[in-house]
C-alpha positions as CSV (number, residue, x, y, z in Angstrom):
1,X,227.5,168.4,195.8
2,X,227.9,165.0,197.1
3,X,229.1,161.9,194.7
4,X,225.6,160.2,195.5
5,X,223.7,163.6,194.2
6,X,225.5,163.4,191.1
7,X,225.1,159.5,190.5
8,X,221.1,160.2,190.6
9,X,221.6,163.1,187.9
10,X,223.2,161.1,185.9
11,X,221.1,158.4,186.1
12,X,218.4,160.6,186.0
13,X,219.3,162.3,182.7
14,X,220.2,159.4,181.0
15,X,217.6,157.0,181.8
16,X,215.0,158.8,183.6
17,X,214.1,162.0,181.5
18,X,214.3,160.4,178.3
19,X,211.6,157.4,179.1
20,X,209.2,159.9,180.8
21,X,209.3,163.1,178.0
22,X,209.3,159.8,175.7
23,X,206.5,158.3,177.1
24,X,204.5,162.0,177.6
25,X,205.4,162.8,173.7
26,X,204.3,159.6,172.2
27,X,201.5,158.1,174.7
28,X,200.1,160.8,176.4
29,X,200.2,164.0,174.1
30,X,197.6,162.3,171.6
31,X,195.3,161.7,174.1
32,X,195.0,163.9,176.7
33,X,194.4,167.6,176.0
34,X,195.6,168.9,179.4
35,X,199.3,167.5,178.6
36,X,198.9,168.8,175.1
37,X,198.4,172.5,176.5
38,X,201.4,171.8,179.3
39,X,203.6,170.5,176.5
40,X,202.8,173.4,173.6
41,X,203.6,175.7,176.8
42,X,207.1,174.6,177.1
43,X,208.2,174.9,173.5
44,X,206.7,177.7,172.6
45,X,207.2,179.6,175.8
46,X,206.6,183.3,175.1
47,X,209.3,185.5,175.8
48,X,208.8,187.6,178.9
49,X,210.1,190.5,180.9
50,X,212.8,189.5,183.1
51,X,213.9,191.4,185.7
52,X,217.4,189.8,187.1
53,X,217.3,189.3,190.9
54,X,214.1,188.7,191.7
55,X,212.7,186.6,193.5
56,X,211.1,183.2,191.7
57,X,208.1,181.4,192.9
58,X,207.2,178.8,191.4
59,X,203.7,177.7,191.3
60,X,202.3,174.3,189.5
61,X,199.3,175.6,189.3
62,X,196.7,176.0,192.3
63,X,199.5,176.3,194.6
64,X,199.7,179.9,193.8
65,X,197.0,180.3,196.3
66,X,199.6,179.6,198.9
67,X,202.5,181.9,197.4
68,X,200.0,185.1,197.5
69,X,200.1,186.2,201.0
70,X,203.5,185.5,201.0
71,X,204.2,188.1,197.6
72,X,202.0,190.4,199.3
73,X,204.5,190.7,202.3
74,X,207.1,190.9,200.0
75,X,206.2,193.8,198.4
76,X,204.9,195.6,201.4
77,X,208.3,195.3,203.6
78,X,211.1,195.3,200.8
79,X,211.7,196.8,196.9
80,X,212.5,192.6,196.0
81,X,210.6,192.0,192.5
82,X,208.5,188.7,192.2
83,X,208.9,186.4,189.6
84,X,206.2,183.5,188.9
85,X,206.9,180.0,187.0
86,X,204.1,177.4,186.8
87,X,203.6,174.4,184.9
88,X,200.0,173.9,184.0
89,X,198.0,176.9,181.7
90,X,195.0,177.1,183.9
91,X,196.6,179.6,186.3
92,X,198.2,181.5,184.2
93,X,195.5,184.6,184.0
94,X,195.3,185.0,187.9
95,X,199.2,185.1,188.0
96,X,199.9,187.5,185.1
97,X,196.6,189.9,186.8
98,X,198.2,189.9,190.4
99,X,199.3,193.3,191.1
100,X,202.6,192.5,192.7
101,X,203.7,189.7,190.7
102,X,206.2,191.8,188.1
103,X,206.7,188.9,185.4
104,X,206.0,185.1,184.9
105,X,206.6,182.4,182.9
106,X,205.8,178.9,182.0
107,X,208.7,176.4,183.6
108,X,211.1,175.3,180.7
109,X,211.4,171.4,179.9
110,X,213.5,169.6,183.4
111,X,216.2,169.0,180.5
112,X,219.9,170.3,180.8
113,X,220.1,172.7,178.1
114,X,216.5,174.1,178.9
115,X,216.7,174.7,182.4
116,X,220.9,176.2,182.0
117,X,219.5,178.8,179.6
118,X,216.3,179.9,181.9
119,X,218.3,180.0,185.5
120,X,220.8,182.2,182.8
121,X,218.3,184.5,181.9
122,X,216.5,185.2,185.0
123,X,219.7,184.7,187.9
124,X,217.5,184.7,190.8
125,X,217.8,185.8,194.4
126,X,216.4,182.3,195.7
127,X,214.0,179.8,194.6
128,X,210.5,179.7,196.5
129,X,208.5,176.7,196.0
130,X,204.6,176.7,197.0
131,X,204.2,173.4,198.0
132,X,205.2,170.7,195.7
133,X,206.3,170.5,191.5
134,X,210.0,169.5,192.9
135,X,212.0,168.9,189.7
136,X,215.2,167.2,190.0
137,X,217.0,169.2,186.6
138,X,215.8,172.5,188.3
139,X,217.0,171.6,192.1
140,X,220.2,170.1,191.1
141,X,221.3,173.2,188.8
142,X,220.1,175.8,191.6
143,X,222.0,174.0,194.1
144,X,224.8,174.0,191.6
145,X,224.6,177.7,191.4
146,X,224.3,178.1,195.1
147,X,220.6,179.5,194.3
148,X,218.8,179.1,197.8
149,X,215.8,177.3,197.0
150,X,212.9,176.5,199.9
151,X,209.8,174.6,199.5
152,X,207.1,176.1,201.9
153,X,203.6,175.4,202.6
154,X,204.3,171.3,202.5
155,X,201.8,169.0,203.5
156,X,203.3,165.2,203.7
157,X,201.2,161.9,204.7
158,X,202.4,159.1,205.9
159,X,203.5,157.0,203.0
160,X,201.3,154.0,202.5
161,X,201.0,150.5,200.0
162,X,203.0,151.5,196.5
163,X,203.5,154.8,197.7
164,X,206.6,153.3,199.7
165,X,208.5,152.9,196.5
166,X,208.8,156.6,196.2
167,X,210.1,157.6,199.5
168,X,213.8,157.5,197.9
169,X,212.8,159.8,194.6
170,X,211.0,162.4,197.1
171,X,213.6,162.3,199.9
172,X,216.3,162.9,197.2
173,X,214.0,165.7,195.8
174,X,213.9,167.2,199.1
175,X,217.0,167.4,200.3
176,X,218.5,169.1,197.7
177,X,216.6,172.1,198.8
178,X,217.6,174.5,201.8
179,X,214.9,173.9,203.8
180,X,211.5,172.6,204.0
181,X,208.5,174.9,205.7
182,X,205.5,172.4,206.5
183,X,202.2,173.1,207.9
184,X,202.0,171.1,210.9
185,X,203.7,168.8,213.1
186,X,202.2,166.1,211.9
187,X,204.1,167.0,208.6
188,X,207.5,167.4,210.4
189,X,207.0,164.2,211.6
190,X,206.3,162.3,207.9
191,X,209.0,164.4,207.0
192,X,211.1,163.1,209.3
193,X,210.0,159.3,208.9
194,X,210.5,159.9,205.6
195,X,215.0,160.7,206.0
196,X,214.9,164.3,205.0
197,X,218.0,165.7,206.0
198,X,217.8,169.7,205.4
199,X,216.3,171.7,208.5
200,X,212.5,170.9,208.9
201,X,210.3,174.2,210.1
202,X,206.7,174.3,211.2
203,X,205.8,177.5,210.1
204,X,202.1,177.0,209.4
205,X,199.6,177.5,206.2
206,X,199.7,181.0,204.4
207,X,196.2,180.7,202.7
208,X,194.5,181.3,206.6
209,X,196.1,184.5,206.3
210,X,194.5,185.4,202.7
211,X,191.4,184.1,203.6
212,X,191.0,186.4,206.5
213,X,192.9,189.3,204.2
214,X,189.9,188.6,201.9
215,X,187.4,188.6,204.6
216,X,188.7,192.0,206.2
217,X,188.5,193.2,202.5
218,X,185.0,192.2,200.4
219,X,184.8,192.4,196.5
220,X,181.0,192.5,196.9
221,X,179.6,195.6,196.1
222,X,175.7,195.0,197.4
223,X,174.9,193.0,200.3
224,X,172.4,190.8,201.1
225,X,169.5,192.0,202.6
226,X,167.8,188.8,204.3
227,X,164.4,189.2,205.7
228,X,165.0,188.3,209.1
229,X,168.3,187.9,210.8
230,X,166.9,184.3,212.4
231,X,165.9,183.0,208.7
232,X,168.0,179.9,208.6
233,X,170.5,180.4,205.6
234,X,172.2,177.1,203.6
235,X,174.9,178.0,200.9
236,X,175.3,175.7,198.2
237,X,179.0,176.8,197.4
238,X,180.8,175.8,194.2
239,X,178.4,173.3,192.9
240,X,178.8,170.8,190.1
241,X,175.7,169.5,188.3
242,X,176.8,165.6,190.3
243,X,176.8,167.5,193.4
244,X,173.5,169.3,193.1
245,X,172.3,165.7,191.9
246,X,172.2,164.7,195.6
247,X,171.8,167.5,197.4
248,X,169.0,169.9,195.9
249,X,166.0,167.3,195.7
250,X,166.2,167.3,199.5
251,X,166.2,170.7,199.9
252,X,162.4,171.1,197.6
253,X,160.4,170.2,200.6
254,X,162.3,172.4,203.1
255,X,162.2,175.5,200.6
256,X,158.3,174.8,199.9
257,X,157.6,174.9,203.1
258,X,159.6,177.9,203.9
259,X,161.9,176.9,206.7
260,X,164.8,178.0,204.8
261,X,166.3,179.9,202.4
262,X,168.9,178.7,199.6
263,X,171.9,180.3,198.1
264,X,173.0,178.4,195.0
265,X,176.6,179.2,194.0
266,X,177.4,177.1,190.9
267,X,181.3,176.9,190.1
268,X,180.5,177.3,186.6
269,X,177.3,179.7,186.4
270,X,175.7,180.6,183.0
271,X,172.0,181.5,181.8
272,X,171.3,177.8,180.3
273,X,172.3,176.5,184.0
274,X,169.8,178.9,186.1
275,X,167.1,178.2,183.5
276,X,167.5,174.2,184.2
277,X,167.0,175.5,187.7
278,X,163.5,177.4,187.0
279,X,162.3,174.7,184.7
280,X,162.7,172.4,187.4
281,X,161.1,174.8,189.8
282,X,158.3,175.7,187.7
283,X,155.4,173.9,189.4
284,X,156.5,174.7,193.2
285,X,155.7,178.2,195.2
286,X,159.4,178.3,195.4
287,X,160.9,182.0,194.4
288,X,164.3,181.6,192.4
289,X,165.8,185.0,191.8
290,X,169.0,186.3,190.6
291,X,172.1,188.0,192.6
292,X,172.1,190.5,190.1
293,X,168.6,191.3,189.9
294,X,167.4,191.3,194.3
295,X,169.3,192.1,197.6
296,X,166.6,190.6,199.2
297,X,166.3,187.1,200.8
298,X,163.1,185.4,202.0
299,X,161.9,182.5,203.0
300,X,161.5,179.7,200.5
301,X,163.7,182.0,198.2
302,X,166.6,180.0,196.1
303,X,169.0,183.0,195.0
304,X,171.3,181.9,192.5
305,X,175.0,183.4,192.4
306,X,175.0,184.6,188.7
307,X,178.7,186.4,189.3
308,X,181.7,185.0,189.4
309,X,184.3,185.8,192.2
310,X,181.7,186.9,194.9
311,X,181.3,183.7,196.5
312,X,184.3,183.9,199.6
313,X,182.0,187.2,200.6
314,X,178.6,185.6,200.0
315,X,179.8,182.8,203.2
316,X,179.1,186.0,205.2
317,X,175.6,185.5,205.3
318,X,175.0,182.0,205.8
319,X,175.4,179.4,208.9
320,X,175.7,176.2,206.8
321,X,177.5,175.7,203.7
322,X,177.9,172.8,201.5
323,X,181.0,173.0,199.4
324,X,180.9,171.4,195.9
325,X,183.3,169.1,194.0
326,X,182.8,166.6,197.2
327,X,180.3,164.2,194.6
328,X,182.4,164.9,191.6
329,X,186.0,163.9,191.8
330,X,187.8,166.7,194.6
331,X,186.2,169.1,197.0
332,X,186.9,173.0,196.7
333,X,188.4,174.6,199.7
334,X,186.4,174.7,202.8
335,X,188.5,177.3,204.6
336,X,186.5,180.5,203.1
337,X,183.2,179.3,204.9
338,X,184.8,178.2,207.7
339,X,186.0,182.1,208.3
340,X,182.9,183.6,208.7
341,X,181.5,180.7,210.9
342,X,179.6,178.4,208.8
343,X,179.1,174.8,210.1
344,X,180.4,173.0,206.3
345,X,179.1,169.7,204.9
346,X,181.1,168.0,202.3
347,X,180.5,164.9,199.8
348,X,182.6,161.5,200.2
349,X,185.3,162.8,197.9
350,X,186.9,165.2,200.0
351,X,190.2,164.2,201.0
352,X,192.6,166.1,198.6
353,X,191.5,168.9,201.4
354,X,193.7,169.2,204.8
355,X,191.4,171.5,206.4
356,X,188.3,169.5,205.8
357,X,190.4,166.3,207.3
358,X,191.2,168.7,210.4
359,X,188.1,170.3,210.9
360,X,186.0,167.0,210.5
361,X,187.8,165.9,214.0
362,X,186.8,169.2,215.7
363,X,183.5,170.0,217.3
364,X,181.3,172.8,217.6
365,X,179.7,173.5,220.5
366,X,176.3,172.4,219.4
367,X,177.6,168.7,218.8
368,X,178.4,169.0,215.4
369,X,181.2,168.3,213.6
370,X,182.5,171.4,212.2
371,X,183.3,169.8,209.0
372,X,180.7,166.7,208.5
373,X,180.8,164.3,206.0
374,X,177.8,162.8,204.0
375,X,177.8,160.0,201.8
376,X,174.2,160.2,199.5
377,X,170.7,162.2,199.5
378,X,169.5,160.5,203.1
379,X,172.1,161.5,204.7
380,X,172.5,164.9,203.6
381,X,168.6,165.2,204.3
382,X,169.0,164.0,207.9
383,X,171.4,166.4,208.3
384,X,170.0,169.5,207.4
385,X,166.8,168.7,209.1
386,X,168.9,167.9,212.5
387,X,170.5,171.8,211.6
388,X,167.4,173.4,211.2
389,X,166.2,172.4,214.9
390,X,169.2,175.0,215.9
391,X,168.7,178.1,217.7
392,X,170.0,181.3,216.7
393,X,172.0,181.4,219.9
394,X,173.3,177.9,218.8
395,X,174.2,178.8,215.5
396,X,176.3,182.6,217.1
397,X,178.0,180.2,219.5
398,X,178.9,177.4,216.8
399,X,179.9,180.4,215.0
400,X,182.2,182.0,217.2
401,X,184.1,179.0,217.9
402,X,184.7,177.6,214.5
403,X,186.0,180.8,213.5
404,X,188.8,181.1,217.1
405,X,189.3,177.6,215.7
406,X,190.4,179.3,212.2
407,X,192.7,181.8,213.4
408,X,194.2,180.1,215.9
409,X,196.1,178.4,212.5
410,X,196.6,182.4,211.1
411,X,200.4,183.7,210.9
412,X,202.0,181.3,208.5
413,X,202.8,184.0,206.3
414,X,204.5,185.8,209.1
415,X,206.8,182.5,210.0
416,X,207.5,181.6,206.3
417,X,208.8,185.0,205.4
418,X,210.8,185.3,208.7
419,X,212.6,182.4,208.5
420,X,213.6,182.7,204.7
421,X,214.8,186.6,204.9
422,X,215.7,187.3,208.4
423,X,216.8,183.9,209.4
């Protein structure tokens, strides 16, 4: 441990900690619920079933999507137990319910005492961290204990305006670890710029590999039956009421008129949602049926998704798909689409996604962007219109080449686990 590292401990547990739990107990914990239910987490952390030598992950949240593949592999080549921490509540039923995660546990407090007593109790193999939710308490005690710790899956942009004043904090952060396992080259590079010192590795993004995992294995247990394998199909995946705002009016005319049919995928479905859907349907010919009630899709037919956890095998049946959260704050991944073929739309809030900025540069053979951004109702409408003057031999040939396009970024699991356990 070098004199510097310990000079920004210090200075971080005497001046930093303290303002920012200060500030988060007095300022923030009355007012925002989400800290309240991160907070309440750390103090009154249930006890759990540790098993001594496993390996952690750690997980904010989300980012657990990115450690899966990699547990998978785990457990298929070795007897290693997996351990899970995460910060935020909202994943913690998908990581107790995955089968090969053997315990978990809410990160303690980044405070001495805290942190000494949790590394006690669990004495890991090494640290795994899925992408970011680098704390300096945690880091600096692992390295202490010569606890190999590696943060994989790490995207990094180009530090711009006030970001600049945090290039110390997360170059500090970062090079207290082992090693950092980026996505791309373009990452390396930031990376890099940004006076990391630890080895850099380009080992790709693990969540291609569980999206074609998923793919290879559906959870939907009765297909879709369209009418015609040329009907033109549109998936309106994980929608938001501010999404379907701008983009169902357009799609009236186009569904009255029969050149289409609709899948409506809500991210939040429920029986008072589908009936705003029929009310406003209610004085058109167009046909809006349930998942659960009809395999069979027509034209003019608007099926609505009433099941949850069926959408990633629905994408199977369309060739466009607009994925939701793009008019609301954040789109949801576009990836799943994007392996079975779809050309993908997306609203003007859709940069918290690296494969959406990566795909919007690549086109199909048609013309299209395979990713294409639109910013209100006209343009979406123009879209869609231009889409619908496809062939089916366009749309198989767009197909084919946005999904080569996909797996030719498959294997990160692969390269991740390599270089941490057979290095």
């Amino acid at each position: 441990m070098t004199f510097l590292e310990r000079f920004y401990i210090l200075i971080y547990r005497i001046l930093i900690a303290p303002i920012m739990f200060t500030f988060i107990l007095f300022f923030l914990y009355p007012l925002n619920k989400k800290i309240r239910k991160v907070i309440h987490l750390k103090f009154y952390r249930k006890s759990h079933r540790v098993l001594k030598g496993s390996i952690w992950f750690h997980c904010a949240s989300g980012e657990f999507e990115y450690a899966k593949p990699l547990i998978n592999k785990i457990a298929a080549v070795s007897n290693n137990n997996c351990f899970v921490s995460y910060t935020s509540p909202s994943y913690i039923g998908p990581i107790q319910k995955f089968k090969n995660v053997e315990s978990s546990s809410p990160l303690p407090l980044d405070l001495p005492g805290p942190v000494h007593s949790f590394l006690s109790s669990l004495e890991p193999n090494c640290l795994l961290i899925a992408r970011t939710d680098l704390w300096p308490e945690l880091l600096y005690q692992c390295k202490s204990k010569k606890i190999p710790i590696f943060v994989f899956a790490v995207t990094e942009k180009e530090k711009k305006g006030f970001q600049v004043l945090f290039r110390p904090w997360k170059r500090w952060l970062y090079n207290m670890t082992n090693a950092v396992l980026c996505v791309s080259e373009e990452d390396k590079k930031n990376l890099i710029e940004l006076g990391v010192r630890v080895p850099i590795i380009v080992t790709g993004d693990p969540r291609v590999d569980l999206v074609f995992q998923r793919k290879e294995q559906p959870k939907i247990e009765k297909p879709l039956l369209p009418v015609s394998p040329e009907l033109p199909l549109l998936c309106l995946g994980s929608t938001w009421p501010e999404d379907e705002k701008v983009i169902f009016p357009p799609l009236i005319p186009l569904l009255t008129s029969q050149k289409l049919a609709v899948i409506l995928a809500p991210h939040e479905p429920s029986e008072a949602h589908f009936q705003s859907f029929k009310q406003r349907l209610k004085h058109t010919p167009i046909q809006l049926m349930k998942y659960s009630e009809t395999q069979h899709l027509e034209a003019g037919t608007l099926l609505y998704i009433d099941e949850i956890g069926i959408l990633a095998d629905i994408y199977k049946y369309s060739s466009l798909t607009f994925v939701g959260g793009s008019f609301k704050s954040q789109v949801h991944s576009v990836m799943e689409p994007l392996a079975y073929g779809n050309e993908v739309a997306v609203g003007p809030y859709n940069k918290n996604n690296r494969e959406a900025q990566v795909f919007k540069k690549m086109q199909s053979p048609s013309g299209y962007n395979m990713v294409t951004e639109v910013s209100n109702e006209h343009e979406w409408k123009g879209f869609v219109e231009d889409w619908l003057q496809l062939t089916p031999v366009d749309h198989e040939n767009d197909s084919k080449s946005i999904i080569s396009q996909l797996e030719s970024l498959r294997g990160g699991t692969e390269k991740t686990y390599n270089y941490i356990f057979q290095k």
